[in-house]
C-alpha positions as CSV (number, residue, x, y, z in Angstrom):
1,X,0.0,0.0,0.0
2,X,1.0,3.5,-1.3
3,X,0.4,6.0,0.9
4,X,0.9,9.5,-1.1
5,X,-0.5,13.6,-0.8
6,X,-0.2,17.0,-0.5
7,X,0.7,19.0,2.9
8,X,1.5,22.6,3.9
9,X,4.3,22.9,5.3
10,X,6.0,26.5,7.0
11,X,9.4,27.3,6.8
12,X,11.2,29.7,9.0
13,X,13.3,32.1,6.3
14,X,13.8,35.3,8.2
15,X,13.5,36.7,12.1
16,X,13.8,39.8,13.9
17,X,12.1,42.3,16.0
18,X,9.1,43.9,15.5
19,X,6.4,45.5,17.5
20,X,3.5,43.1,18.3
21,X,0.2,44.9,18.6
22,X,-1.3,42.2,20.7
23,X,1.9,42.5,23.1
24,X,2.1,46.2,22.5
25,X,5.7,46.2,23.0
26,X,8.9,45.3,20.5
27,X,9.3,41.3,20.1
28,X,11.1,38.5,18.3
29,X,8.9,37.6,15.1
30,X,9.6,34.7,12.9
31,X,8.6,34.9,9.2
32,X,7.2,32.0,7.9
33,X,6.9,30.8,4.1
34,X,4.0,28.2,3.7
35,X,4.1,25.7,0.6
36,X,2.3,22.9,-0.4
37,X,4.6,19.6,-0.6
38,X,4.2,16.2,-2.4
39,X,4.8,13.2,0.2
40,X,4.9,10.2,-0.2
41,X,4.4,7.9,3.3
42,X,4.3,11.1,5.2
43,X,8.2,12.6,3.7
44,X,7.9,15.6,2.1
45,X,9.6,15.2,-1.5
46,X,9.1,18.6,-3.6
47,X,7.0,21.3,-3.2
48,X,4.2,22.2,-5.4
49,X,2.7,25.5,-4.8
50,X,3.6,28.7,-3.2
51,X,1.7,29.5,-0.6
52,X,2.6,32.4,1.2
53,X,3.9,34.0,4.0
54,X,3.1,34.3,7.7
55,X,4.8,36.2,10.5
56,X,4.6,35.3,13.7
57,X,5.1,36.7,17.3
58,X,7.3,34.5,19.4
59,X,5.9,35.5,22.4
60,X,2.3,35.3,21.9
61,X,2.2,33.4,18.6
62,X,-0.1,36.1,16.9
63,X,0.1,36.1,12.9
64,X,0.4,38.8,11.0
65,X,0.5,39.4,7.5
66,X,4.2,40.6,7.1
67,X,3.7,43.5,4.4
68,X,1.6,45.3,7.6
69,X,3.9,45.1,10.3
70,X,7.2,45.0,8.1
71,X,8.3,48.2,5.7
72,X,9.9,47.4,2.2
73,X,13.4,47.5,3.5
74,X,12.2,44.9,5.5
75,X,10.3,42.5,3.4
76,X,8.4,42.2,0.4
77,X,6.7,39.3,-1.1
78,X,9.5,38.8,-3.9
79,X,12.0,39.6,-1.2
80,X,11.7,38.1,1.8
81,X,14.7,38.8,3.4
82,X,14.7,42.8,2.3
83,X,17.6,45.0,1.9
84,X,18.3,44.8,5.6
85,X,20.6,41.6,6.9
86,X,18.6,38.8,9.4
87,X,18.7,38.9,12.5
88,X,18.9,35.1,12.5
89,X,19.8,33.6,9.1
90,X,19.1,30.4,9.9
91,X,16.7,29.1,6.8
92,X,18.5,30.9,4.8
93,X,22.2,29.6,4.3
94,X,22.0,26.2,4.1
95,X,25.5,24.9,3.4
96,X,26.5,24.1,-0.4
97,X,25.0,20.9,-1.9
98,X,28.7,20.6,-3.1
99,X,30.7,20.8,0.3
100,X,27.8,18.7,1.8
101,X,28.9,15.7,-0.7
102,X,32.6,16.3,-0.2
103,X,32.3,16.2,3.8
104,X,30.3,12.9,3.3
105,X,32.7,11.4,1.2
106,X,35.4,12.8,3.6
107,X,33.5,11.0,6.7
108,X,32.9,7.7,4.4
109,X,36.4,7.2,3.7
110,X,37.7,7.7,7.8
111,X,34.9,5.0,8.7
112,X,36.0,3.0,6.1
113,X,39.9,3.4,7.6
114,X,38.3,2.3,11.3
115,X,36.3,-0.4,9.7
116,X,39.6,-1.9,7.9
117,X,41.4,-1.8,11.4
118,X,38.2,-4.5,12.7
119,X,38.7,-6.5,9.6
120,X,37.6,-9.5,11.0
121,X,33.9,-8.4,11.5
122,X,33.3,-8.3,7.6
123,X,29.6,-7.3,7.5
124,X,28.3,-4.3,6.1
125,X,25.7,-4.2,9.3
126,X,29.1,-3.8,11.5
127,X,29.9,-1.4,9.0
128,X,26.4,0.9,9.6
129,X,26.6,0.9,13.4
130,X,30.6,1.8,13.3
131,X,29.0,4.8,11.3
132,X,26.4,5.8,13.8
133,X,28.9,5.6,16.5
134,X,30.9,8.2,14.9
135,X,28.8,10.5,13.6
136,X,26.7,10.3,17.0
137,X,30.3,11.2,18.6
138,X,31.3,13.9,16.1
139,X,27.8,15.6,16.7
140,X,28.5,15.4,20.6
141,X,32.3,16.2,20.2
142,X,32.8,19.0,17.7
143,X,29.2,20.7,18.0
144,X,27.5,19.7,15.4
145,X,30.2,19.0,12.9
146,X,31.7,15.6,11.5
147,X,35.5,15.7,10.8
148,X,34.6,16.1,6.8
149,X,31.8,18.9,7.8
150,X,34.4,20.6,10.2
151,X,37.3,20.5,7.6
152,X,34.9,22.0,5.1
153,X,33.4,24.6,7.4
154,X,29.9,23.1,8.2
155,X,27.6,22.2,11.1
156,X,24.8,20.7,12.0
157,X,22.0,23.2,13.7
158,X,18.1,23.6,14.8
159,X,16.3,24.6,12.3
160,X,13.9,27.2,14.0
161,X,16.8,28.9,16.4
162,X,20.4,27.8,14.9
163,X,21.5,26.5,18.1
164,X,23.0,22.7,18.8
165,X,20.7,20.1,18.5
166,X,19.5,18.4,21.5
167,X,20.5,14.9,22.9
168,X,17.3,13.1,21.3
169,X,17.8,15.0,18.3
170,X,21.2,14.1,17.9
171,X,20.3,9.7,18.4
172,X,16.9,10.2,16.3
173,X,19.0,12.1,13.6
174,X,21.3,10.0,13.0
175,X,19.4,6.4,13.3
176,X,17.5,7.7,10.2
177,X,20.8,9.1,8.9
178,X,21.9,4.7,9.3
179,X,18.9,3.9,8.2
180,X,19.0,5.3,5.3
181,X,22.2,3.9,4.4
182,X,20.1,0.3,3.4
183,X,18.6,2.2,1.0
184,X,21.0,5.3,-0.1
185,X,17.9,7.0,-2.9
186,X,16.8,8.5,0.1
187,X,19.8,10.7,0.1
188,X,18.7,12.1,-2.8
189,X,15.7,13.9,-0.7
190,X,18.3,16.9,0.3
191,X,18.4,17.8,-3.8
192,X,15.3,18.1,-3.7
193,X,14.1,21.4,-1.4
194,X,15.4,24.6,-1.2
195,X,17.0,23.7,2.4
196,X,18.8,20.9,1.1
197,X,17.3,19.0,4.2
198,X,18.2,15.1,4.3
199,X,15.1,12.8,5.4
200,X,17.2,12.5,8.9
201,X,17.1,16.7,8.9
202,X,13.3,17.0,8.0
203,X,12.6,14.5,10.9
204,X,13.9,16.6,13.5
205,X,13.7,19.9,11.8
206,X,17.8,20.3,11.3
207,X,20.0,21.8,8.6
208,X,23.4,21.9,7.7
209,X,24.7,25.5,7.3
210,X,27.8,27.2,6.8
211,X,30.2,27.0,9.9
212,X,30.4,31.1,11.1
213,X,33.5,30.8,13.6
């Protein structure tokens, strides 16, 4: 059995401060950007139709349509991001699909060399859980990078406030991330969005952006 569909789905492109009428003082907004996705068994593959935008009050949660609390410098509906720089970029810099292939290959190749040195367990299952032992490590140990993401400045972050990903996050993550390594199409999932989110990022609403310092 197939199961397929359409869902919206909001992504967080912009945030700053603003002043919330329902607050009645100056707070955090997000600015959402609502499209309508293909899935298939629930995974959001591409995205269909433009739906949108929404922006949202942190603190209260109020929407707002963003041309009324935002000026043009701001936002406009062909630019979200105006002529003035995000307060939080996240959303918007996700790391080049380029450098994101290059650290993978980078990581393959040093579990490969610690696979070699346990020779004598010659399964590719072995193989797989050597893989989720290091990347679960890396994660914990270099904050968010693996040594091919760190080498090619990259990490790992929350999607809705750019900081480290939790505990949970970081086992859930990367037991799809295994996972998906018995069946390596599903890889092909981060070509295929404007976030270049992975099936193991969309699960727990991660992306891999450009390391800052």
């Amino acid at each position: 059995m197939i199961i397929y569909g359409t869902k919206s789905i909001g992504n967080v492109v912009k945030s700053g401060k603003f002043h919330c009428p329902n607050c009645k003082r100056e707070q955090n907004y997000r600015l959402k950007r609502y499209k309508r996705y293909f899935h298939l068994f629930f995974i959001p593959l591409f995205s269909t139709a433009d739906l949108g935008d929404e922006l949202e009050c942190c603190y209260c949660h109020t929407s707002y349509v963003p041309g009324s609390m935002l000026n043009e410098d701001e936002y406009t509906p062909q630019n979200p991001h105006g002529t003035v720089k995000a307060a939080n970029p996240i959303g918007l810099t996700a790391a080049n699909s380029g450098k994101r292939v290059g650290a993978f290959a980078i990581d393959v190749v040093l579990i490969y060399i610690l696979y070699s040195v346990f020779s004598s367990f010659n399964y590719w299952f072995f193989f797989e859980i050597l893989a989720f032992i290091y990347f679960v490590a890396c994660d914990i140990l270099l904050k968010g990078s693996s040594l091919g993401k760190l080498l090619l400045s990259m990490k790992v972050s929350d999607y809705e406030d750019d900081n480290m990903l939790t505990m949970p996050k970081v086992i859930i993550r990367n037991v799809i991330k295994t996972l998906s390594g018995f069946l390596p199409l599903l890889y092909l999932i981060a070509f295929l969005n404007e976030d270049r989110q992975a099936l193991h990022d969309k699960a727990i609403s991660s992306i891999v952006v450009d390391r800052i310092n």
